[in-house]
N, CA, C and O atoms as a DFTB+ gen file, in Angstrom:
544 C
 N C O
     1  1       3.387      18.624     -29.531
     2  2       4.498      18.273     -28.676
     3  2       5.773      18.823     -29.301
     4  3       6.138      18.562     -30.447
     5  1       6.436      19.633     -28.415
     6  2       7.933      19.959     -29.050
     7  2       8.777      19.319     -29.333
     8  3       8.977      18.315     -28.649
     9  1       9.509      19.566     -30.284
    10  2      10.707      18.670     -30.316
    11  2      11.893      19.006     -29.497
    12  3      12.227      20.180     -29.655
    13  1      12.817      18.172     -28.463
    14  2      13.532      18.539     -27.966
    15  2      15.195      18.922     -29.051
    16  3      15.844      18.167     -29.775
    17  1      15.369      20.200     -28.753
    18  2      17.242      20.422     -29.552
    19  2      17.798      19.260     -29.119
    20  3      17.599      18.560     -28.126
    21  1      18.709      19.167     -30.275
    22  2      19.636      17.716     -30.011
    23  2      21.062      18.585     -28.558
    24  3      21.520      18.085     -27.531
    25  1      21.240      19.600     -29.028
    26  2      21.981      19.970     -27.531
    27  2      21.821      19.654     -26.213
    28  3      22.531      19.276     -25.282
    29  1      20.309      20.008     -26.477
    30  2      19.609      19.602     -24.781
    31  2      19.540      17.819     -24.443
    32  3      19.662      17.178     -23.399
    33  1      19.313      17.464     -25.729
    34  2      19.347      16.000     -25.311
    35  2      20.769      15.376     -24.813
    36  3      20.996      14.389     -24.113
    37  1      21.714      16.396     -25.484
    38  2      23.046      15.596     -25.463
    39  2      23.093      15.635     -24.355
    40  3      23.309      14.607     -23.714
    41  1      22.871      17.070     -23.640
    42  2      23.271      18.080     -22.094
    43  2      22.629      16.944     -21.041
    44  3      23.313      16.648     -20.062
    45  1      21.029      16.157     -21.270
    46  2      20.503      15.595     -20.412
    47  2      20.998      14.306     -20.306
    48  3      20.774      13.622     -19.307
    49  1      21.926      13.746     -21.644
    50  2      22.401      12.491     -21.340
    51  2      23.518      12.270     -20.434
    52  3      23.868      11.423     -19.612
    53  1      24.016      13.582     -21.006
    54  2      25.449      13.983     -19.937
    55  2      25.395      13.690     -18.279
    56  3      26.193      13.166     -17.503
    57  1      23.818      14.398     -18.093
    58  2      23.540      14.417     -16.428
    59  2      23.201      13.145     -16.229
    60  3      23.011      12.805     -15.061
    61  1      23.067      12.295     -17.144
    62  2      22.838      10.799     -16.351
    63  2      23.650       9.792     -15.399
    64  3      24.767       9.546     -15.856
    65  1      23.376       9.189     -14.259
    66  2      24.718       8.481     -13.646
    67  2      24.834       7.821     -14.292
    68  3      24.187       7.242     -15.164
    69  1      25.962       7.849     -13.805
    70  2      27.225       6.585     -14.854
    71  2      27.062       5.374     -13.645
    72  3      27.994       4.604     -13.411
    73  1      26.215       5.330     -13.167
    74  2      26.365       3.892     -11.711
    75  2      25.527       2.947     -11.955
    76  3      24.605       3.334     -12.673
    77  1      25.454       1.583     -11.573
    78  2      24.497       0.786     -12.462
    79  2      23.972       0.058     -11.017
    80  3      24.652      -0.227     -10.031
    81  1      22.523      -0.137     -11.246
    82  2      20.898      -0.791     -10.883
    83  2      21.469      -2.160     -10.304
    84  3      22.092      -2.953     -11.011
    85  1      21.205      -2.363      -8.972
    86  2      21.263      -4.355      -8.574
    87  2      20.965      -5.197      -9.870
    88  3      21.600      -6.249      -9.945
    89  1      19.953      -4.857     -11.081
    90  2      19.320      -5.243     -11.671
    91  2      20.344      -5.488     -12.919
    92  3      20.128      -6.343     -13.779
    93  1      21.670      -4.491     -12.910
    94  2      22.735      -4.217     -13.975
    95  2      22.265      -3.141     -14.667
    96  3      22.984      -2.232     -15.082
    97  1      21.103      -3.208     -14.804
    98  2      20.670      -1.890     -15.913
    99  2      22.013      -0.298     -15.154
   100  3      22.675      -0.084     -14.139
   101  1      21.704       0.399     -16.517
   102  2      22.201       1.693     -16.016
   103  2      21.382       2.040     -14.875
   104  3      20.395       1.335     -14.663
   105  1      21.668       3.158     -13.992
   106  2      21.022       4.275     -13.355
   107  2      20.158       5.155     -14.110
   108  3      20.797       5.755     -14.974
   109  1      19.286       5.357     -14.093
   110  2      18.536       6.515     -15.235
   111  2      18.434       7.718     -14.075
   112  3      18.088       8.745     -14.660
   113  1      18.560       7.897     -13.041
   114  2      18.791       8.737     -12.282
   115  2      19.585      10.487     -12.842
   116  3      20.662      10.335     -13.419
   117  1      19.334      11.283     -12.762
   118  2      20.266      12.623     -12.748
   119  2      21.530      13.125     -11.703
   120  3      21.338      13.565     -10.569
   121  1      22.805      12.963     -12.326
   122  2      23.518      13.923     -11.470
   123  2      23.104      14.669     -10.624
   124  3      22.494      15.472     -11.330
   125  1      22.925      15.159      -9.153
   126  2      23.540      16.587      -8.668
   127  2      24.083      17.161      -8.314
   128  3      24.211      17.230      -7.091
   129  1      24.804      18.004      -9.222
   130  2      26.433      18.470      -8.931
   131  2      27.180      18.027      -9.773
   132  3      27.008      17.250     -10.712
   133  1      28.236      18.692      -9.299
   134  2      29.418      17.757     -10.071
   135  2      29.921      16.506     -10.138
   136  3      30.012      15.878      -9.084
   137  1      30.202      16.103     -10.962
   138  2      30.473      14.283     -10.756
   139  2      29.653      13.804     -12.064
   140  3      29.046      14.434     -12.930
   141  1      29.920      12.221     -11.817
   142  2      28.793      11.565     -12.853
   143  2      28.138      10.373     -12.070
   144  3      27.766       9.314     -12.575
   145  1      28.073      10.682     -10.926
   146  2      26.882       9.373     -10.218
   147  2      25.587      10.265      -9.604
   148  3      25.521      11.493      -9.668
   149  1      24.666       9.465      -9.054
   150  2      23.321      10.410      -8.379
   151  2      23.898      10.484      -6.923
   152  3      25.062      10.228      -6.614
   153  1      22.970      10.847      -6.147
   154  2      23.138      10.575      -4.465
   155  2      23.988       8.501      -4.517
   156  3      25.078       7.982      -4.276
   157  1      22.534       8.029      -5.006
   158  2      22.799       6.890      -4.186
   159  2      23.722       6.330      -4.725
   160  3      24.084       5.372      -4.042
   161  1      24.535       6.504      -6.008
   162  2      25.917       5.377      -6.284
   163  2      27.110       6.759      -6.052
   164  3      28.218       6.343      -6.390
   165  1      27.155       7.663      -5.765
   166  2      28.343       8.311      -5.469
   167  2      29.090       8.222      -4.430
   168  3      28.738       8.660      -3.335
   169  1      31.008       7.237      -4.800
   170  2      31.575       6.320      -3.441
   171  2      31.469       7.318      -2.640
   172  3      30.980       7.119      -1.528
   173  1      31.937       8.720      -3.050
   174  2      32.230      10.227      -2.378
   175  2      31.079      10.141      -0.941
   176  3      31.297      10.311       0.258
   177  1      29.889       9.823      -1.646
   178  2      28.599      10.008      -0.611
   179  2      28.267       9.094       0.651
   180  3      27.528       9.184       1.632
   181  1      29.133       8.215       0.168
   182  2      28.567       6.987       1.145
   183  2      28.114       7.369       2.673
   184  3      26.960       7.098       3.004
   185  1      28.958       7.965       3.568
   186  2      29.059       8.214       4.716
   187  2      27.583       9.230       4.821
   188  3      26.757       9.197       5.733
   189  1      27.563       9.979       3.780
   190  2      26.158      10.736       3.619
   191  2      24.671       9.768       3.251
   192  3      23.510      10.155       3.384
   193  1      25.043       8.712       2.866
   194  2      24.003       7.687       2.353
   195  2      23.747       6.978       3.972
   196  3      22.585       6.769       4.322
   197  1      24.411       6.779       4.513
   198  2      24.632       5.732       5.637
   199  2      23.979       6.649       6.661
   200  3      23.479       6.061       7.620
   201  1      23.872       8.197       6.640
   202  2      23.394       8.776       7.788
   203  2      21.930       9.322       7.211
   204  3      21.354       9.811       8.183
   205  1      21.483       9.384       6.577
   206  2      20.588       9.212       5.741
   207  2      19.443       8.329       6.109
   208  3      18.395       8.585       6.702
   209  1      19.881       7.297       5.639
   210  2      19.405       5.555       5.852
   211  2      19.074       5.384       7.614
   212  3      18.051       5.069       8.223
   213  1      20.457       5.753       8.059
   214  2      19.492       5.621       9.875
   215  2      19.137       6.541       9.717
   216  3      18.839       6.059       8.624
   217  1      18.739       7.734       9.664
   218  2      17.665       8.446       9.999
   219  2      16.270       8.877       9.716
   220  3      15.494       9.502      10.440
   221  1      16.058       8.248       8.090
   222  2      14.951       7.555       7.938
   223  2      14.323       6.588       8.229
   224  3      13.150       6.305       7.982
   225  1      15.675       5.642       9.171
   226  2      14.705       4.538       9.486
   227  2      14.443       4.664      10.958
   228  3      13.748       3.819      11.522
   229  1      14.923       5.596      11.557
   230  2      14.386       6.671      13.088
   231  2      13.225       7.210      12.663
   232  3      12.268       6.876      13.362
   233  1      12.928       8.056      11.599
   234  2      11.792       8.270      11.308
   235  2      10.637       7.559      11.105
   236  3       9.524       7.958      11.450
   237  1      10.889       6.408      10.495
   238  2       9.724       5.422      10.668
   239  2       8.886       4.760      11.797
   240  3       7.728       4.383      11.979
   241  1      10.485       4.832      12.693
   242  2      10.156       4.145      14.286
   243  2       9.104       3.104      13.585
   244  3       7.915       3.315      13.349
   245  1       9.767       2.078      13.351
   246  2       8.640       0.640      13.293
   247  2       8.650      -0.044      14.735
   248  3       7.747      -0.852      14.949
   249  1       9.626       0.210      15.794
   250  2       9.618      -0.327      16.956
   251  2       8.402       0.762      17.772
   252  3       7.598       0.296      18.580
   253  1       8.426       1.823      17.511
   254  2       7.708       2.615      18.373
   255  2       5.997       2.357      18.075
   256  3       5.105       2.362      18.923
   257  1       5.846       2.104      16.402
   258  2       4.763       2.075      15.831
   259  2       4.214       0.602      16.836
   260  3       3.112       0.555      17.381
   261  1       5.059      -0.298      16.893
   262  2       4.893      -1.516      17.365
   263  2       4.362      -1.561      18.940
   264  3       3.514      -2.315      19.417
   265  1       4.993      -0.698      19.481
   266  2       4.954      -1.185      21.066
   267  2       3.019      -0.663      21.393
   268  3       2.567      -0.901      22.513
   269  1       2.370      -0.190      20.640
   270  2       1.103       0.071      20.681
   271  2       0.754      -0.799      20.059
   272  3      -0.353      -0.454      19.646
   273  1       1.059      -2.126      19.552
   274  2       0.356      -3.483      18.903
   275  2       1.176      -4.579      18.988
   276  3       1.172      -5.564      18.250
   277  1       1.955      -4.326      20.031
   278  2       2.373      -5.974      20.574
   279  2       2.182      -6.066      22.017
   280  3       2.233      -5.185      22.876
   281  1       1.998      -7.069      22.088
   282  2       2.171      -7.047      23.897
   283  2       3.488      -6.935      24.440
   284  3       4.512      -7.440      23.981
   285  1       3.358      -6.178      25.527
   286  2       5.030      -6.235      26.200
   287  2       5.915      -7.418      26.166
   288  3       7.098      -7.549      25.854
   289  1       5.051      -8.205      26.556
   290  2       6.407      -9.615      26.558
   291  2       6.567     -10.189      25.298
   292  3       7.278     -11.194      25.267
   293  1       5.900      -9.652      23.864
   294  2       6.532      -9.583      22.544
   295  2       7.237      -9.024      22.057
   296  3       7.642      -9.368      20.946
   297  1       7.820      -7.590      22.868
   298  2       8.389      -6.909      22.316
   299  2       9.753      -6.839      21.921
   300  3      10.201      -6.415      20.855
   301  1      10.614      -7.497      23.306
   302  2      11.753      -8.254      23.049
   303  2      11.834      -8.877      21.492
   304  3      12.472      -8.431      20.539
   305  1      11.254      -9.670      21.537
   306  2      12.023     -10.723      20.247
   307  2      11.393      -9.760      19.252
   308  3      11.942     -10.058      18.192
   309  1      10.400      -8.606      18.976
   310  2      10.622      -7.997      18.024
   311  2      11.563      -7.701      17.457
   312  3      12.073      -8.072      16.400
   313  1      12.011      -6.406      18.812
   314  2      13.590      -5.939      18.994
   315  2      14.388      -6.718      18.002
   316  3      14.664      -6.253      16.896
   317  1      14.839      -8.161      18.486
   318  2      15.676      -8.735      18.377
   319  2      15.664      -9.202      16.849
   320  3      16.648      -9.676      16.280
   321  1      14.304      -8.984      16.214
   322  2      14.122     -10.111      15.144
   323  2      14.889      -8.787      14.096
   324  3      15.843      -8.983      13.343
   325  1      14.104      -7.314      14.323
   326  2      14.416      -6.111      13.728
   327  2      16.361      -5.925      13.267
   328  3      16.889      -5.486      12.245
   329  1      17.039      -6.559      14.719
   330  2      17.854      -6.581      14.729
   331  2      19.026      -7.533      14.167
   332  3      20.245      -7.396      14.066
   333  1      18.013      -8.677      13.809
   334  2      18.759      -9.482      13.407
   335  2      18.348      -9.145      11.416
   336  3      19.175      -9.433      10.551
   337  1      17.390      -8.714      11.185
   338  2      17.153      -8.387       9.686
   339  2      17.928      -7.426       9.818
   340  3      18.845      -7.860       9.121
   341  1      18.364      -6.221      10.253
   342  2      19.508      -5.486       9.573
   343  2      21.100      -5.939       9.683
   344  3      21.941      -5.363       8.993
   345  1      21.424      -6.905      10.506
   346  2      22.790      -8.066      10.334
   347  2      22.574      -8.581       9.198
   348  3      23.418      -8.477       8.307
   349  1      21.203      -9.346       8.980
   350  2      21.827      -9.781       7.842
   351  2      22.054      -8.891       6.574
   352  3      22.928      -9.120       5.738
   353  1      21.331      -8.038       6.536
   354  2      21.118      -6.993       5.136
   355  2      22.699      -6.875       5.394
   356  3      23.325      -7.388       4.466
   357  1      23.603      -6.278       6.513
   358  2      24.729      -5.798       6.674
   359  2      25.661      -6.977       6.133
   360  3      26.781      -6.876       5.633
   361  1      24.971      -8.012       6.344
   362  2      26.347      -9.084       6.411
   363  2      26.954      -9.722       6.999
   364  3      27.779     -10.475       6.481
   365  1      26.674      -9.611       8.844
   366  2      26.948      -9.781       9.965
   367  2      26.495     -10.926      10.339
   368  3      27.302     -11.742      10.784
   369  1      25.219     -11.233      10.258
   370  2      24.401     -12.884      10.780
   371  2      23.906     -13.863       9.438
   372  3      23.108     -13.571       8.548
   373  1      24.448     -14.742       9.580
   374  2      24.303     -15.937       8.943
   375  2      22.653     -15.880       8.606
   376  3      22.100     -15.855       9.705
   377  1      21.711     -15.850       7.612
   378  2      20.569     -15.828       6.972
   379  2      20.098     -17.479       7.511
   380  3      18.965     -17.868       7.796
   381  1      21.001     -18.019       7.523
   382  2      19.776     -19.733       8.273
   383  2      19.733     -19.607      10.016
   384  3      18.936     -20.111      10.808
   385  1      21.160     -18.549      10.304
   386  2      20.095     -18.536      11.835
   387  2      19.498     -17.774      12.136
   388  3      18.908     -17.773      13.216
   389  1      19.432     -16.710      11.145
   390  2      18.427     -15.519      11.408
   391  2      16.998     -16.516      10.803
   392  3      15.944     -15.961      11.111
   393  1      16.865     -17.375      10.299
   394  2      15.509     -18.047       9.611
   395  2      15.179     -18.934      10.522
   396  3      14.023     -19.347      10.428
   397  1      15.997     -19.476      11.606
   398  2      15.936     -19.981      12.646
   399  2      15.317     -19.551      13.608
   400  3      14.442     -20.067      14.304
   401  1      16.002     -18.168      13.644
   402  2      15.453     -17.261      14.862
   403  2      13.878     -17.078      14.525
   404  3      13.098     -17.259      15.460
   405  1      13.301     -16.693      13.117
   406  2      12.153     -16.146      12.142
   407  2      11.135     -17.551      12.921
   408  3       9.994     -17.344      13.332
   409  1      11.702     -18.698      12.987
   410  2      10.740     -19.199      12.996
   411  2      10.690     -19.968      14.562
   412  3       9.912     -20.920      14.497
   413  1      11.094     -19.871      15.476
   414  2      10.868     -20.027      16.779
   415  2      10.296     -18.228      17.370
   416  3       9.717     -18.032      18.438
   417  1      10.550     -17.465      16.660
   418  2       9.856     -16.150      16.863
   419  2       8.079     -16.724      16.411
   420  3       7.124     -16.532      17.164
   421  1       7.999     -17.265      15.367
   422  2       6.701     -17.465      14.586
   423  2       6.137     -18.785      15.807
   424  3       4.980     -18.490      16.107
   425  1       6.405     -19.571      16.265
   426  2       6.104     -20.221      17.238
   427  2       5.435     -19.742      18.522
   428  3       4.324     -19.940      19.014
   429  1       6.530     -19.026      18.895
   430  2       6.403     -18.314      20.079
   431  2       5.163     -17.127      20.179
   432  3       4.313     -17.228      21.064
   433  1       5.134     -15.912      19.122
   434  2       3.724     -15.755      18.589
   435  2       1.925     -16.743      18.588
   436  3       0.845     -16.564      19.151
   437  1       2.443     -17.683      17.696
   438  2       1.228     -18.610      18.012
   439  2       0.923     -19.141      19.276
   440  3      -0.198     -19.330      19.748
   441  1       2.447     -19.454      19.984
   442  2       1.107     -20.289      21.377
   443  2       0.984     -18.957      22.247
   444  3       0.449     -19.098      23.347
   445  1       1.379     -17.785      21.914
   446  2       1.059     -16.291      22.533
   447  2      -0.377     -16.031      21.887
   448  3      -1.411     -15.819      22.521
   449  1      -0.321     -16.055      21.327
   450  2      -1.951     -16.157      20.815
   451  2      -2.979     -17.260      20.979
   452  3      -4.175     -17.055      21.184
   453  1      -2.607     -18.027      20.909
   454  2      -3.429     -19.141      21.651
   455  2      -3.889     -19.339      22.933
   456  3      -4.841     -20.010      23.331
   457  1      -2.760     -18.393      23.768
   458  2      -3.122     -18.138      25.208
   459  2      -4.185     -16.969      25.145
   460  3      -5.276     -17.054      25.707
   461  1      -3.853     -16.075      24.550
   462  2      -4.430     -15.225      24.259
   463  2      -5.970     -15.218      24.159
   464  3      -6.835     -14.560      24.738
   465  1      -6.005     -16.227      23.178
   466  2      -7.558     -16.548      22.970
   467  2      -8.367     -17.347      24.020
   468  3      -9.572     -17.220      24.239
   469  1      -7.593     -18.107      24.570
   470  2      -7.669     -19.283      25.627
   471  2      -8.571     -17.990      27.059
   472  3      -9.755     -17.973      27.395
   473  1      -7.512     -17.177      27.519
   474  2      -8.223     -16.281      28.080
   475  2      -9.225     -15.577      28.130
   476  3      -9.826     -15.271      29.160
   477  1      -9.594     -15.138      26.606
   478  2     -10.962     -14.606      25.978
   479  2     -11.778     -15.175      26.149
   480  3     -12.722     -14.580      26.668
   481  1     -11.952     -16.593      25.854
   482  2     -12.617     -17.829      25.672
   483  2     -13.704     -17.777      26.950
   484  3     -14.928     -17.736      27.082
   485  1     -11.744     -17.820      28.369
   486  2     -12.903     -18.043      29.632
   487  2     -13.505     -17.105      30.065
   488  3     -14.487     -17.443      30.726
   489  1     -13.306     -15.792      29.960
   490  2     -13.713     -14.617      30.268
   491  2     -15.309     -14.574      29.793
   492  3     -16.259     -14.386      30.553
   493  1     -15.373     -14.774      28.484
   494  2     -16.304     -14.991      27.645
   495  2     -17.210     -16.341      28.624
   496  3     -17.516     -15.573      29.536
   497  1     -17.476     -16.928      28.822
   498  2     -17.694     -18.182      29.126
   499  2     -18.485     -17.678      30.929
   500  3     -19.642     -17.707      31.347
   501  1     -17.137     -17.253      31.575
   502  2     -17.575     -16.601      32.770
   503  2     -18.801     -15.677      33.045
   504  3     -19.666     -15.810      33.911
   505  1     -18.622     -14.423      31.814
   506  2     -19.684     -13.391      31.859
   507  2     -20.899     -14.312      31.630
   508  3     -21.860     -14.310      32.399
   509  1     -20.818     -15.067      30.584
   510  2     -22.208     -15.734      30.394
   511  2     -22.813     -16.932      30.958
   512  3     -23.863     -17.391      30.508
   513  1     -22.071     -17.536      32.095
   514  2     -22.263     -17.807      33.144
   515  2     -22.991     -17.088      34.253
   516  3     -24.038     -17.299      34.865
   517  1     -22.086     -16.193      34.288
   518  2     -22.887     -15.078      35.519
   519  2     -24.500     -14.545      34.999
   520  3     -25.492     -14.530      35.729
   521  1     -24.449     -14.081      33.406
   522  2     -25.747     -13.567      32.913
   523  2     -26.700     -14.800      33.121
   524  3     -27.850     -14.463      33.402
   525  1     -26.466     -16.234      33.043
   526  2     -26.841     -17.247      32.564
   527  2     -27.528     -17.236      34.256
   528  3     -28.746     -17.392      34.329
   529  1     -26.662     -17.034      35.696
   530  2     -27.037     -17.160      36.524
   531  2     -27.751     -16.316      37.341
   532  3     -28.231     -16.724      38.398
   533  1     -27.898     -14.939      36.881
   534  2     -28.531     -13.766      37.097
   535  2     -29.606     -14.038      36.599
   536  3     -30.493     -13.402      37.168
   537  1     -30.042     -14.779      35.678
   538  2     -31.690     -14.694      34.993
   539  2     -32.402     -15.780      35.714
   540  3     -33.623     -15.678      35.596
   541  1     -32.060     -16.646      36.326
   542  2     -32.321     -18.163      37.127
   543  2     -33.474     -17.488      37.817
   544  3     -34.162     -18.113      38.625
């Protein structure tokens, strides 16, 4: 294993951000460019961070991924729930009525599923009725 020159080490400490981790720790991240922060703590960038951020999260489409595994009349309060987790991340909605909302959403789910099954049930029940009355 080589030893690294103490130049190069100095040169690589140099490129380190100077911006610090939710966690407090430093950034161990690299400069790019000029400056001494990375992408994500440079104030300069923000407006570049922010267009970024929606458009990776367009890319994900978790609503689009969704509408092929919820039922239509779930999809609303998806919407809404999606919408209310990025208020709060923002700062905008109060976290106990968004936990409010979380859990009359979680309600509303269960007796949606309960109907759900309720229907299966008779369907189920019906066919084997009919088979039950076809063999008579």
């Amino acid at each position: 294993m080589a030893i690294e020159p103490e130049a190069s080490r100095s040169k690589s400490k140099q490129a380190q951000c100077a911006g610090t981790r939710k966690d407090g720790m430093r950034c161990t991240a690299r400069v790019m460019g000029a400056g001494e922060h990375c992408f994500a703590h440079d104030p300069a960038k923000a407006a570049q961070r922010d267009q970024a951020r929606r458009k990776g999260g367009a890319g994900r489409a978790i609503r689009h991924r969704l509408d092929h595994l919820v039922p239509a009349t779930l999809r609303p309060m998806i919407g809404d729930l999606l919408d209310a987790l990025g208020e709060v991340h923002a700062g905008t909605l109060d976290p106990k009525r968004a936990s409010a909302m979380a859990a009359l959403a979680g309600a509303i789910t269960r007796a949606y599923g309960v109907g759900i099954l309720e229907e299966r049930l008779q369907a189920l029940e019906a066919a084997q009725a009919a088979q039950e009355g076809g063999e008579a």
